[in-house]
N, CA, C and O of each residue as an XYZ file, in Angstrom:
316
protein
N     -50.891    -17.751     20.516
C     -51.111    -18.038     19.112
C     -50.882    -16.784     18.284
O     -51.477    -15.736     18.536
N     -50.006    -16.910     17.287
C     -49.939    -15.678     16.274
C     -51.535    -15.366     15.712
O     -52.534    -16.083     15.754
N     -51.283    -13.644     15.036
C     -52.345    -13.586     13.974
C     -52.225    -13.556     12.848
O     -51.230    -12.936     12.473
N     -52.957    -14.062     11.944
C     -52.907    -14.391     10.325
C     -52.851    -13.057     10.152
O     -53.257    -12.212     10.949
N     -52.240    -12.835      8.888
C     -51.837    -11.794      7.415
C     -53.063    -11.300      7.138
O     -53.462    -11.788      6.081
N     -53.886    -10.503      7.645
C     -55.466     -9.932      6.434
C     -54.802     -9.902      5.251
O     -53.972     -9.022      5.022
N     -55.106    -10.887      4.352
C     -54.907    -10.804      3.116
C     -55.783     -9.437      2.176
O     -55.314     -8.583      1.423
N     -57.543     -9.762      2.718
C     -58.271     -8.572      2.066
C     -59.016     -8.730      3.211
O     -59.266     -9.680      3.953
N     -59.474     -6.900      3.149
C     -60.614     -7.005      4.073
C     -61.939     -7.192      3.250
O     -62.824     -6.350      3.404
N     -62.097     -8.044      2.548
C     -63.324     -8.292      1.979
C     -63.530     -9.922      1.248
O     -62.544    -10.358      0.654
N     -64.654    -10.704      1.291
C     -64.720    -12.310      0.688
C     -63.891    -12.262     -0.407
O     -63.591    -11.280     -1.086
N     -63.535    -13.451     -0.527
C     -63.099    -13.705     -1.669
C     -64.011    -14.572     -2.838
O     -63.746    -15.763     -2.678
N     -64.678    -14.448     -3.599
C     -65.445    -15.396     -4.220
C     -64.981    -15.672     -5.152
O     -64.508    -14.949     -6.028
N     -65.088    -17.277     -5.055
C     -64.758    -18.357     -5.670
C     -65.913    -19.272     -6.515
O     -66.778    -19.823     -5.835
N     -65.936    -19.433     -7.926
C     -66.813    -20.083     -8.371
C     -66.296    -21.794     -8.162
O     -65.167    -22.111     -8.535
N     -67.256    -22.853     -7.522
C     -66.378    -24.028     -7.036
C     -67.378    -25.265     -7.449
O     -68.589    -25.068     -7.546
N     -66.836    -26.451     -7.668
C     -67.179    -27.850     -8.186
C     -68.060    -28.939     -7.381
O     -67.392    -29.507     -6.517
N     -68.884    -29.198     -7.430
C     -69.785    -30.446     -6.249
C     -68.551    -31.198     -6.398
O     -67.766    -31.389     -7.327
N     -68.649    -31.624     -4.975
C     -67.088    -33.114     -4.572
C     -66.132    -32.810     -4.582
O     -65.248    -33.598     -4.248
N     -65.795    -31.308     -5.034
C     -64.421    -30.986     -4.860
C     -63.835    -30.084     -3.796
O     -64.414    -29.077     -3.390
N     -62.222    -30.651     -3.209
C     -62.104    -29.830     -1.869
C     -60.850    -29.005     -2.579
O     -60.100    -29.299     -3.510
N     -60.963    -27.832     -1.716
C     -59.911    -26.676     -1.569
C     -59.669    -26.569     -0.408
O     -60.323    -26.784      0.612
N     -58.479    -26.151     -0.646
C     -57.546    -25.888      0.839
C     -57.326    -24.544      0.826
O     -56.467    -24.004      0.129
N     -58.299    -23.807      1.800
C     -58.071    -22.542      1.875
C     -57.030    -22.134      3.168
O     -57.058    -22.475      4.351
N     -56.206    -21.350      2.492
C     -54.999    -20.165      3.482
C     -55.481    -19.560      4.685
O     -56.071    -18.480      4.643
N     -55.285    -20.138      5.691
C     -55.002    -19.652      6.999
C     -54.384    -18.667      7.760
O     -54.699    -17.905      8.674
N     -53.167    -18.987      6.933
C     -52.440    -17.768      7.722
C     -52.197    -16.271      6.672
O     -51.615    -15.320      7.191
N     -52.511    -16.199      5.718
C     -52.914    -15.235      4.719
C     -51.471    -14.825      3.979
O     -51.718    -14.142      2.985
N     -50.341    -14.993      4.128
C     -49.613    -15.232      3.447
C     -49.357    -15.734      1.798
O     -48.434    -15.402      1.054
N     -50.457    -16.605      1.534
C     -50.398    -17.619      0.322
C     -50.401    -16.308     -1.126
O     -51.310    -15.506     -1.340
N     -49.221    -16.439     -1.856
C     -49.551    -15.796     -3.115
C     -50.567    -16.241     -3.828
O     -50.819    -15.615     -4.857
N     -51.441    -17.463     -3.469
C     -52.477    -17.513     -4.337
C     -53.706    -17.767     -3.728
O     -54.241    -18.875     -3.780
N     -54.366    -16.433     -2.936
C     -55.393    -16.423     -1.909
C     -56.192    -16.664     -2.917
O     -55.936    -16.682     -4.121
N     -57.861    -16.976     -1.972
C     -57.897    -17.745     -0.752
C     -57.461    -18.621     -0.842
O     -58.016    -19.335     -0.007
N     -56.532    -19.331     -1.488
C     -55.935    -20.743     -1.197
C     -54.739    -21.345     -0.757
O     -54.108    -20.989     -1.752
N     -54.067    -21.838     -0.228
C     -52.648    -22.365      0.429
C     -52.181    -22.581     -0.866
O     -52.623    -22.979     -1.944
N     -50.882    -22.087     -0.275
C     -49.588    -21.984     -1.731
C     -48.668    -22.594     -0.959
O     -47.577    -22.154     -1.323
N     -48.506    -23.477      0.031
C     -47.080    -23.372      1.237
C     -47.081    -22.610      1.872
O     -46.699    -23.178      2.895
N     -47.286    -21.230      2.229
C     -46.563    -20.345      2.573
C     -46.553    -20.667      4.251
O     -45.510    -20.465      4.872
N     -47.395    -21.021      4.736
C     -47.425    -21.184      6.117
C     -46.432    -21.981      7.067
O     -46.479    -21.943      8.297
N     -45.151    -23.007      5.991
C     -44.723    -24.018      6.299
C     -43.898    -23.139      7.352
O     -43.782    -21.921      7.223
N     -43.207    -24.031      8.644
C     -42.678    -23.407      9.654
C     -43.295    -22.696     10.700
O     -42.590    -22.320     11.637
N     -44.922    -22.367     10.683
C     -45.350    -21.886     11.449
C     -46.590    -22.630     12.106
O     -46.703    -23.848     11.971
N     -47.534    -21.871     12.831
C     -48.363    -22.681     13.797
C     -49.593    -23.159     12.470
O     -50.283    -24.169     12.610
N     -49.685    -22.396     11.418
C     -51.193    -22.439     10.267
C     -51.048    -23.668     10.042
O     -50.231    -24.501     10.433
N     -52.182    -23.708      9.174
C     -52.212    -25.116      8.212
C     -53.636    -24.700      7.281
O     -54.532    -23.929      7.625
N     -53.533    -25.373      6.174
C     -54.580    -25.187      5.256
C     -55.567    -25.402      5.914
O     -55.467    -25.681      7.108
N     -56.500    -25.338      5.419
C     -58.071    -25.709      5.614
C     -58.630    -26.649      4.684
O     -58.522    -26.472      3.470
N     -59.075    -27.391      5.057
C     -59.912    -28.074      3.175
C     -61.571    -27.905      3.574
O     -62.281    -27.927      4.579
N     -61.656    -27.786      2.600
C     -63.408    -26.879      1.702
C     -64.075    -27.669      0.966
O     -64.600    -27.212     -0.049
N     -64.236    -29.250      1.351
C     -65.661    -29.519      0.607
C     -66.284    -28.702     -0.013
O     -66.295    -27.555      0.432
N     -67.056    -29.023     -1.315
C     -67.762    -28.488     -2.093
C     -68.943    -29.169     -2.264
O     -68.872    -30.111     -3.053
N     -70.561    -28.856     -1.484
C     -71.317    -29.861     -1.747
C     -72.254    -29.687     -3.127
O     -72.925    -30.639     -3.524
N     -72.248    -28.523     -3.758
C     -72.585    -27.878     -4.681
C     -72.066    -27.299     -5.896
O     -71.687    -26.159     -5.628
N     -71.935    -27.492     -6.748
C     -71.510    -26.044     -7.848
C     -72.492    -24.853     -8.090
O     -73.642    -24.669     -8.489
N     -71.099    -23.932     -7.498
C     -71.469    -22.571     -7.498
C     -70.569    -21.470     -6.962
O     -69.374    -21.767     -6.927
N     -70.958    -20.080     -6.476
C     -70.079    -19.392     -5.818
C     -69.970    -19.825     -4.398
O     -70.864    -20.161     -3.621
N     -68.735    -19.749     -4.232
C     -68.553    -19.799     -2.161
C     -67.998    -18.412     -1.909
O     -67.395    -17.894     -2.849
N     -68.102    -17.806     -0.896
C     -67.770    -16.647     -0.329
C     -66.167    -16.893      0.709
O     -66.291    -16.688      1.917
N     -65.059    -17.226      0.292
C     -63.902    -17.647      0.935
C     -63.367    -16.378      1.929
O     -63.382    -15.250      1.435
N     -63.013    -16.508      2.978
C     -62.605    -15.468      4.130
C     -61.148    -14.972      3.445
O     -60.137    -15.552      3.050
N     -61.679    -13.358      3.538
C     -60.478    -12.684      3.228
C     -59.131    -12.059      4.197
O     -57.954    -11.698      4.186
N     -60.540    -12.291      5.131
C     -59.351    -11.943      6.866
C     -58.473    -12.253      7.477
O     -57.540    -11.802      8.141
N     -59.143    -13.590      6.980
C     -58.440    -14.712      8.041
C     -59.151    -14.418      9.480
O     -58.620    -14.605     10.575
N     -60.102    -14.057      9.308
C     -60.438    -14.079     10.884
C     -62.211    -14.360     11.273
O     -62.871    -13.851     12.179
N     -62.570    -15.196     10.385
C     -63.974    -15.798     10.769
C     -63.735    -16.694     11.608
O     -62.627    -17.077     11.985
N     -65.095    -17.177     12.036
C     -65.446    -17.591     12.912
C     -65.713    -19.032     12.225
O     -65.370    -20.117     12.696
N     -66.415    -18.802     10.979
C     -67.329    -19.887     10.570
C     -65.736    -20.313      9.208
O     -65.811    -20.002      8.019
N     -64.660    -20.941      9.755
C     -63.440    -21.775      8.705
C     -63.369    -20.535      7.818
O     -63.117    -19.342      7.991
N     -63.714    -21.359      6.745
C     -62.986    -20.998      5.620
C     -64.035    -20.122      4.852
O     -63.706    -19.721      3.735
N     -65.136    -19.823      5.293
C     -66.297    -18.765      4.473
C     -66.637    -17.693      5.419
O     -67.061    -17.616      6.572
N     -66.368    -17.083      4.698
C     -66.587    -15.553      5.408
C     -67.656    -15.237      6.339
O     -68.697    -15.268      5.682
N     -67.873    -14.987      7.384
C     -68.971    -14.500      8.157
C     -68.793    -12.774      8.509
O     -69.139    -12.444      9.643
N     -68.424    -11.998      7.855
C     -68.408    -10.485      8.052
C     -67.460    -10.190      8.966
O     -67.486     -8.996      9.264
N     -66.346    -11.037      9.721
C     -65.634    -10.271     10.413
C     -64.774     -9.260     10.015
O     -64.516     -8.333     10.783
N     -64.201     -9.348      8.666
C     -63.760     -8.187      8.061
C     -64.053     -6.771      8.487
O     -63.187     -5.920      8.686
N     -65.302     -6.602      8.606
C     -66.047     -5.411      9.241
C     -65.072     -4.932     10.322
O     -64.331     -3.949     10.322
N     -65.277     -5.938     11.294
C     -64.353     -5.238     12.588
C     -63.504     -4.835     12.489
O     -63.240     -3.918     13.267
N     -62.625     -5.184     11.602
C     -61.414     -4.819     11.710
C     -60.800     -3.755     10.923
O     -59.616     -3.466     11.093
C-alpha cells in the first residue's frame, strides 16, 4: 500500500453542520485540504465521508496518518 502526502503536520479545524457529511482527503494531495478535490483519482485512496452529528469545530487529520479516519488522533507527532 502507498503512503499519503502529509499535507500538514498539524489538525486541521473545521467549523461543521449537524447532518452534514464531508469527504475528507486521504491521500493528501487535495488542493482543498482536509477535503477531497479528485486528486486521488487513479490511485489506491478514496475520500472519506464525515458525518456531522453536531455543529461545531471537528479537528480533521492533517497527516493523513491517524488511526481514528478522518479526525486527528496526534499522530502527526511521530512523524
Amino acid at each position: 500500500m502507498s503512503q499519503p502526502v502529509i499535507a500538514q503536520k498539524s489538525p486541521i479545524l473545521v467549523p461543521v453542520e449537524a447532518g452534514k457529511t464531508y469527504y475528507w482527503c486521504s491521500c493528501g494531495k487535495s488542493a482543498s485540504q482536509p477535503f477531497c478535490d479528485g486528486a486521488h483519482k487513479g490511485s489506491e485512496f478514496a475520500p472519506v465521508p464525515y458525518k456531522a452529528e453536531k455543529d461545531g469545530t471537528v479537528a480533521f487529520c492533517g497527516c493523513k496518518h491517524s488511526k481514528n479516519g478522518a479526525l486527528c488522533d496526534g499522530a502527526h507527532k511521530a512523524l
